[in-house]
N, C-alpha and C positions, 0 to 999 in steps of 0.2 A: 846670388843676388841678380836680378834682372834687371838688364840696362833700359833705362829709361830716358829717351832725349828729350831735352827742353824745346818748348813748344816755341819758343822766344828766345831773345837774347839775353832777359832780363830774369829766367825763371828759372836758373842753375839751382838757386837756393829749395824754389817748390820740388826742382827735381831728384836731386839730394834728397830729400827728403822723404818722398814718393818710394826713390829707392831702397832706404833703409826701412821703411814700415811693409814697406810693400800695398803700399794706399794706392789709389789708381793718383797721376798728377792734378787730372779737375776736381777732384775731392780735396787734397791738398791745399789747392789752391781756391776751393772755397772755402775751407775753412781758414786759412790763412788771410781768406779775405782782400789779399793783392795778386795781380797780374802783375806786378810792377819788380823790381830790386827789392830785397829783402836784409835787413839787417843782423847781428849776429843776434842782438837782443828777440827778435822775430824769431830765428830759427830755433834759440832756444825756447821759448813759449809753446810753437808748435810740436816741439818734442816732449815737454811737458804734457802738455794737452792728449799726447798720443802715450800716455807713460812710459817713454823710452829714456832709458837711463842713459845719461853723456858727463 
């Protein structure tokens, strides 16, 4: 897995996330649609969205 730092303080969640698909982070995080804090319910959508089983 390749580390991936958050661009912000509020994009742990895009980045998480980035890391485990191996998505670039501004892909992520347009498709997630926020620069902002991410909720648990958000993170699971976006892993839906990317069919990653959790």
């Amino acid at each position: 897995m390749e580390l991936i730092m958050q661009p912000t303080f509020q994009t742990c969640g895009q980045a998480c996330i980035a890391m485990i698909t191996g998505k670039d982070i501004e892909t992520v995080i347009k498709d997630m649609k926020t620069r902002g804090s991410t909720s648990i319910g958000q993170l699971i959508e976006i892993l839906d969205f990317y069919r990653v089983e959790h």
